[in-house]
C-alpha positions in Angstrom: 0.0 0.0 0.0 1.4 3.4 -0.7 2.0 6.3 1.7 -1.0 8.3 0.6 -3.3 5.6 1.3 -2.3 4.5 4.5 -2.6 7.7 6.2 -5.3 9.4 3.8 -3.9 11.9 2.1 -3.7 13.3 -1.4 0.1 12.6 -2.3 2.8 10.2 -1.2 4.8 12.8 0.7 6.1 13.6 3.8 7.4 17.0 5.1 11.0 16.9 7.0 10.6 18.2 10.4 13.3 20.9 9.9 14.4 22.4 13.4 13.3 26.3 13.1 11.4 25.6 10.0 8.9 23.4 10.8 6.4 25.5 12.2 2.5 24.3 12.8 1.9 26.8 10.2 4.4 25.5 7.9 2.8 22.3 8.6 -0.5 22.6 8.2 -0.1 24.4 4.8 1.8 21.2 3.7 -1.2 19.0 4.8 -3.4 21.3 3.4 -1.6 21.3 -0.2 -1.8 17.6 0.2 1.3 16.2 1.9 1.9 15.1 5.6 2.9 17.9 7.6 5.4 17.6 10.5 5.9 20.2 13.3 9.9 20.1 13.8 10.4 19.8 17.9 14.2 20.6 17.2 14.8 24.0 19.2 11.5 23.6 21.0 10.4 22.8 24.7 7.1 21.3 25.6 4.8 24.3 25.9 6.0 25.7 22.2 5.5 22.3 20.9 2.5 22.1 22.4 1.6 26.0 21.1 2.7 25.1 17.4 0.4 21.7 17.3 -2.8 23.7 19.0 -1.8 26.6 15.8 -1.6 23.7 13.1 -4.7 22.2 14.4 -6.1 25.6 13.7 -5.5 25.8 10.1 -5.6 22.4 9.2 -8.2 19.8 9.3 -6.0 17.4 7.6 -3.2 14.5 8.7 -0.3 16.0 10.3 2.0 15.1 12.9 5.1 15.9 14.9 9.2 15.4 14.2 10.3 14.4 17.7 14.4 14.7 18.4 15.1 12.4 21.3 18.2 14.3 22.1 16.1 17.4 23.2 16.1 17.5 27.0 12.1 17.6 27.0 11.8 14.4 24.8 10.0 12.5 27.6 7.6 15.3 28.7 6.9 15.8 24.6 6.3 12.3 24.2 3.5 12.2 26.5 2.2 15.6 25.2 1.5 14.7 22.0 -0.5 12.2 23.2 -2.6 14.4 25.1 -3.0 16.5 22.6 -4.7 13.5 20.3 -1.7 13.7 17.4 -1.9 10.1 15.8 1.5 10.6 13.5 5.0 10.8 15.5 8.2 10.3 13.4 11.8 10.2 15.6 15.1 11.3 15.4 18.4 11.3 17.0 18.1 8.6 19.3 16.2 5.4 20.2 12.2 5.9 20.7 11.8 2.3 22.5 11.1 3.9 25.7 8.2 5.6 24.4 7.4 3.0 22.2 4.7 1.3 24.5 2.8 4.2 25.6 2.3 5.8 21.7 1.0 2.0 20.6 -1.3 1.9 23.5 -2.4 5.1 22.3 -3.0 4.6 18.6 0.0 6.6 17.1 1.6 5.5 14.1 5.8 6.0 14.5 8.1 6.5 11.9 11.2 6.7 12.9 14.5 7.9 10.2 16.9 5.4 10.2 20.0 5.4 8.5 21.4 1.3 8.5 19.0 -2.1 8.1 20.3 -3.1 11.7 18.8 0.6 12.7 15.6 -0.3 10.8 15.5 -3.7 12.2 15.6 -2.7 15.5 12.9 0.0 15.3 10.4 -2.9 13.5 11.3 -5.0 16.8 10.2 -2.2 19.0 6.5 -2.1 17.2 7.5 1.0 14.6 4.9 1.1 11.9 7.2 2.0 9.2 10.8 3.2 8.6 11.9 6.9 6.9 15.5 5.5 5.1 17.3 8.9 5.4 20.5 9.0 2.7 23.6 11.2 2.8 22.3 13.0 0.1 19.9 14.8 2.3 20.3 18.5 4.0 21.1 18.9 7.7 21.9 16.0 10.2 23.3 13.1 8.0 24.6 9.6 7.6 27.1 7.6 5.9 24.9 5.6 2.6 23.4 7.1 -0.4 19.6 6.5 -0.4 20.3 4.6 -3.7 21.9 2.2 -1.7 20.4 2.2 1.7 16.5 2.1 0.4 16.8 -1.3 -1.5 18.8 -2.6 1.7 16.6 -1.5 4.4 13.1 -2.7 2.1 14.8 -6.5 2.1 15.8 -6.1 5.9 12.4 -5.5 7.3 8.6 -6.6 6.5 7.1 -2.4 7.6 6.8 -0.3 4.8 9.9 2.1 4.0 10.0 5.3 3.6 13.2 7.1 1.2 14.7 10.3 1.7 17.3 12.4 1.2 17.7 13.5 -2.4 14.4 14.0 -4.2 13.2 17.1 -5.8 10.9 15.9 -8.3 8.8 13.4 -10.3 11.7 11.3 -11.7 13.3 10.7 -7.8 10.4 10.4 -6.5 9.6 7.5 -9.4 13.1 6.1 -8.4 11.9 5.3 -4.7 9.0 3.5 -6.0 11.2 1.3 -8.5 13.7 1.1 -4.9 11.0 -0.8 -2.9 9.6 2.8 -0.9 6.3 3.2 -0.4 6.4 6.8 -0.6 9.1 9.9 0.4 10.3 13.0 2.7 10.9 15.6 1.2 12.9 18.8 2.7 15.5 20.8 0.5 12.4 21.3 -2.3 10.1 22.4 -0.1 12.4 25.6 1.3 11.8 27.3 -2.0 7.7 27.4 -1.2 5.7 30.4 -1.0 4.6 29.2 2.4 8.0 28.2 3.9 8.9 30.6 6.7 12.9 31.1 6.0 14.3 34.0 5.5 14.3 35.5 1.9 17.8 35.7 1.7 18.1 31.7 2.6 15.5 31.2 -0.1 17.5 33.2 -2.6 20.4 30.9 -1.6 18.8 28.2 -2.3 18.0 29.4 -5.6 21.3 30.6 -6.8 22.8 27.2 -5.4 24.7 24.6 -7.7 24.6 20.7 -7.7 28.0 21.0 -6.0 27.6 23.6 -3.3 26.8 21.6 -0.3 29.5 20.9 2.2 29.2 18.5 5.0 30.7 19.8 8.7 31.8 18.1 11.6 32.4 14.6 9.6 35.4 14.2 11.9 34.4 15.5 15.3 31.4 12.6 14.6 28.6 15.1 14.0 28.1 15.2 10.2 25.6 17.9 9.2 24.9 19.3 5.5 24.7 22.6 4.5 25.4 25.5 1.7 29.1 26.4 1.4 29.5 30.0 3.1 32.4 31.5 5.2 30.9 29.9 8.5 31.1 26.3 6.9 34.8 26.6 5.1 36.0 27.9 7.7 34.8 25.5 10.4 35.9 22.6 7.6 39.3 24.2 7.8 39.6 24.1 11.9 38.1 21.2 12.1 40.8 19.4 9.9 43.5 21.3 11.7 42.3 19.5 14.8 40.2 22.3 16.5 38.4 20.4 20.1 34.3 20.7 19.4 34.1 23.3 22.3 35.9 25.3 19.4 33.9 24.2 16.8 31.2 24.8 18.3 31.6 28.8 18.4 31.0 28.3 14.4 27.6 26.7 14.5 26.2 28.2 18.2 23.1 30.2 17.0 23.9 29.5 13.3 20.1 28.0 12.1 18.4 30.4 13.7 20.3 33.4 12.1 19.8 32.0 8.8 16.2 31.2 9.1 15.4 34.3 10.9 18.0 36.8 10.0 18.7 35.6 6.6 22.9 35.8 7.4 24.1 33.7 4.3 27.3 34.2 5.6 27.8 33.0 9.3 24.5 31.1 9.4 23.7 27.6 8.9 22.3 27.4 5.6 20.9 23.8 5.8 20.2 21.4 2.2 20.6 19.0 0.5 22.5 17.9 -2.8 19.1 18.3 -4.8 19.7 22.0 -3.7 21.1 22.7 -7.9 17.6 21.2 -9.1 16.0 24.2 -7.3 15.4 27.3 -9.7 11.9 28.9 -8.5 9.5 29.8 -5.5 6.4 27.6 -6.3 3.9 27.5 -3.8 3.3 23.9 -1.9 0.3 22.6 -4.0 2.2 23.0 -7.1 5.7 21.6 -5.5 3.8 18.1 -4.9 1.3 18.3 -7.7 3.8 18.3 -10.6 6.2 16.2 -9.2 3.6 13.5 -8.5 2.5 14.2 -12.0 5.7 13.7 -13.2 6.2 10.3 -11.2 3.0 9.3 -12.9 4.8 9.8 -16.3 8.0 8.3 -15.6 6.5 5.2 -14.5 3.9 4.7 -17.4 7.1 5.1 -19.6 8.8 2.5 -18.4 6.2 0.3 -18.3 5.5 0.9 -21.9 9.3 0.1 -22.5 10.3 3.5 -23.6 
């Protein structure tokens, strides 16, 4: 069964929970173009996660549901929010779920946690996850080691939930290729910055824009905390000290702050300019409707052509 029909909604599309990004607003207007939402809980503590799902159950009447980084210090008190607040979809990131695990099946949610190995994946369907989001390298921000091209086809033999592929998909013909890998639909990030309705600054949008297929860097590969982003000064420089052996408490003067200044302040120059490597497929602000429409439509196409043998 594909993503759209198992959680009822127009297109086979998930929104990343980007930290900053992610807003309930942000959310609901992807649920409402026909995608699933995601509030991003990065950044957040209980009370504005709880504020941000009350706002995108205000504009939406739609699936949605909420990106949950179990690093953040409020992780537990979120986890039982979200309950309370009757959210259904939970997807999980930066850490194990399976101590939450019990309480969201006794209360109906359905859990996606990213995953980035099959022995990651098979864990998470041993804990009772409903499905799998296979995150590749390819993708912006926090990152892993395997391209999706080779990790979706892996983790779909390594587990019997349905599989989710992201990192690296920007339109029909990807989006076509995780079908053909075994997925059952996508996340999407990167393409969805360059939305009317995505709340980043305009200069990070215009970055976005004027980016190449090469001009993603990835920092902190050797201090273990891999994360991808638009080259700037911030990011070569903290490449350079980070190769010339720099501790993280002085790597992490580059970064402290960084997101937020480029999604609020728009500083293409200091701030963390998070996407992927689909970033040079970007050329236009569409709004959210027309991002998902035409690439679905496009999928459609692909895959009708090679059926047909062309």
């Amino acid at each position: 069964m594909r993503l759209d029909k198992m959680l009822n909604i127009k297109y086979p599309c998930i929104q990343g929970g980007m930290a900053n990004i992610a807003t309930g607003a942000f959310a609901a207007a992807v649920s409402n173009a026909g995608g699933l939402g995601l509030i991003g809980a990065g950044g957040m503590n209980t009370e504005m996660l709880r504020t941000e799902i009350r706002r995108c159950k205000e504009r939406t009447d739609k699936p949605f549901g909420v990106n949950l980084m179990l690093m953040n210090p409020d992780a537990p008190a979120m986890a039982e929010m979200i309950v309370e607040e009757g959210l259904k979809i939970v997807t999980t990131g930066a850490g194990s779920p399976a101590k939450y695990m019990p309480f969201w099946k006794e209360n109906g949610l359905f859990v996606m946690p990213v995953v980035s190995s099959s022995l990651l994946a098979k864990k998470m369907e041993s804990l009772g996850a409903d499905a799998v989001i296979a995150e590749g390298t390819e993708s912006g921000g926090h990152v892993g080691e395997m391209t999706t091209m080779a990790l979706v086809p892996q983790i779909v033999d390594a587990v019997s939930i349905p599989v989710i592929a992201a990192g690296g998909i920007a339109d029909g013909r990807q989006l076509a290729a995780a079908f053909c890998l075994g997925a059952i639909g996508v996340q999407l990030g990167t393409c969805l910055l360059a939305s009317e309705e995505c709340p980043i600054h305009p200069a990070y949008k215009e970055a976005v824009l004027k980016a190449k297929d090469n001009d993603t860097i990835v920092t902190g590969r050797i201090a273990g905390t891999p994360v991808r982003i638009l080259k700037n000064a911030m990011a070569r420089e903290y490449v350079k000290q980070e190769k010339a052996g720099a501790d993280k408490m002085e790597l992490e003067k580059f970064t402290l702050g960084s997101l937020r200044r480029a999604v609020f302040e728009g500083d293409i120059k200091t701030g963390s300019l998070m996407a992927g490597q689909v970033v040079g497929q970007i050329h236009e602000i569409r709004s959210l409707e027309e991002i998902l429409r035409n690439m679905c439509a496009e999928c459609d196409t692909v895959l009708a052509r090679l059926q047909a043998g062309e």
